[in-house]
C-alpha positions as a Markdown table, in Angstrom:
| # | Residue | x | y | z |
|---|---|---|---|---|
| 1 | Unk | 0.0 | 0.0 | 0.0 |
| 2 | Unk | 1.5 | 3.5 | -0.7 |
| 3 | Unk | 0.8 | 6.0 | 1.8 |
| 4 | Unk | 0.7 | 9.6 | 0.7 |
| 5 | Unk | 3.3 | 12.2 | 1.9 |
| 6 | Unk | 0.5 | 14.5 | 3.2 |
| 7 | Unk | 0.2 | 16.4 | 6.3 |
| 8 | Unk | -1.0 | 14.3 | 9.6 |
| 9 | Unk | -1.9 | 14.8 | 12.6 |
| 10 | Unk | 0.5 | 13.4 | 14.7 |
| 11 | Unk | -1.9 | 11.2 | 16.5 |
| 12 | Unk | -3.4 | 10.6 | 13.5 |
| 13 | Unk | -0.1 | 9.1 | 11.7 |
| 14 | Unk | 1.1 | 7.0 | 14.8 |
| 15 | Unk | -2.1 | 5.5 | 14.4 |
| 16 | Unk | -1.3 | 4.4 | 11.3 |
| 17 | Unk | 2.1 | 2.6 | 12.7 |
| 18 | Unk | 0.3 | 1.3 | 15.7 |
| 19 | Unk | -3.4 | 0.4 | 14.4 |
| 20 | Unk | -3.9 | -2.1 | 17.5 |
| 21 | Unk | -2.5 | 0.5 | 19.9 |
| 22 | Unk | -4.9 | 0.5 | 23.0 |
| 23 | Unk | -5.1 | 4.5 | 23.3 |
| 24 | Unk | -4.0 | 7.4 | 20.6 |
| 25 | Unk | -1.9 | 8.6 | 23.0 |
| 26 | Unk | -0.1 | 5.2 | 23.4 |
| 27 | Unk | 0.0 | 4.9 | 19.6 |
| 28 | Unk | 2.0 | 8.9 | 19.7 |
| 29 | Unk | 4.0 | 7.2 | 22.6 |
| 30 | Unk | 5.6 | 4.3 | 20.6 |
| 31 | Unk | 5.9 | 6.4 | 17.7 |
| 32 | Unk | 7.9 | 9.0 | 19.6 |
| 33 | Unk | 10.3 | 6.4 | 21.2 |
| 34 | Unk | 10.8 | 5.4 | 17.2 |
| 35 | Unk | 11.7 | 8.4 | 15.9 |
| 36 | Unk | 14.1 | 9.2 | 19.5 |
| 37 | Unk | 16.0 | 6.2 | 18.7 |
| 38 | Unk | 16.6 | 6.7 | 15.1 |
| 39 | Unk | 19.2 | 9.5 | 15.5 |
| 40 | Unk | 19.4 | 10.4 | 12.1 |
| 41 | Unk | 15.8 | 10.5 | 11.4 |
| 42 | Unk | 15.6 | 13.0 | 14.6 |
| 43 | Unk | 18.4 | 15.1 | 13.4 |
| 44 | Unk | 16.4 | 15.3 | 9.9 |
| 45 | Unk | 13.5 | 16.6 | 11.6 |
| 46 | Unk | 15.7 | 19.2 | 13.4 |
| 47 | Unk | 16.8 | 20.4 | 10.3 |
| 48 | Unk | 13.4 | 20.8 | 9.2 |
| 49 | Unk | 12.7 | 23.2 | 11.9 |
| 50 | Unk | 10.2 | 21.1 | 13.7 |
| 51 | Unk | 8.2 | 22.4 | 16.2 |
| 52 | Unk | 8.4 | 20.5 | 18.9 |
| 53 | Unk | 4.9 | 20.8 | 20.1 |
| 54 | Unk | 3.0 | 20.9 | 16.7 |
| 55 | Unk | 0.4 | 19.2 | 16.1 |
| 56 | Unk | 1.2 | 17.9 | 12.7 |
| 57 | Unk | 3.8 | 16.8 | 10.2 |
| 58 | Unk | 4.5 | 18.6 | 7.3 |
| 59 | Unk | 4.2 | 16.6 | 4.5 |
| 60 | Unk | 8.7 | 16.9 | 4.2 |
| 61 | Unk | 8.0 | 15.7 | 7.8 |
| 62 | Unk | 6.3 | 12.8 | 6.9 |
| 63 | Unk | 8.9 | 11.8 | 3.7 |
| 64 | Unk | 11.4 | 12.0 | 6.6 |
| 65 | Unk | 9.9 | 9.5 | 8.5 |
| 66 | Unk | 8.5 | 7.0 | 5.7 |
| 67 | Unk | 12.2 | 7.0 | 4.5 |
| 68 | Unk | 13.7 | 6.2 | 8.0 |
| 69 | Unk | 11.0 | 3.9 | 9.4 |
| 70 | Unk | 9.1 | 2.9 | 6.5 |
| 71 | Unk | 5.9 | 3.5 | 5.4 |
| 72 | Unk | 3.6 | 1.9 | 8.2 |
């Protein structure tokens, strides 16, 4: 299945990695811990100018992150 480099909501696209995650907010929780231990998907993201509390990714955001953890 291709998923499209649009803009999510962050919930909404670790929802997508974790579709049997109990809460939304666990689903956010084990996508976080992803993209902390991949240190060069995190440093891409820097370089994006991330905000760290936004509430989406950018659509650059989400290319990052399908390239370094796959496309869920």
């Amino acid at each position: 299945m291709k998923t499209p480099a649009k803009c999510y909501g962050k919930s909404e696209l670790a929802l997508l990695y974790f579709p049997d995650a109990m809460t939304t907010s666990g689903a956010l929780s084990n996508l976080q811990s992803w993209i902390k231990g991949n240190a060069e998907l995190r440093e891409a993201l820097r370089l994006c100018a991330m905000p760290p509390k936004a509430k989406f990714f950018t659509p650059k955001e989400v290319s990052l992150i399908f390239h370094y953890l796959g496309e869920p």
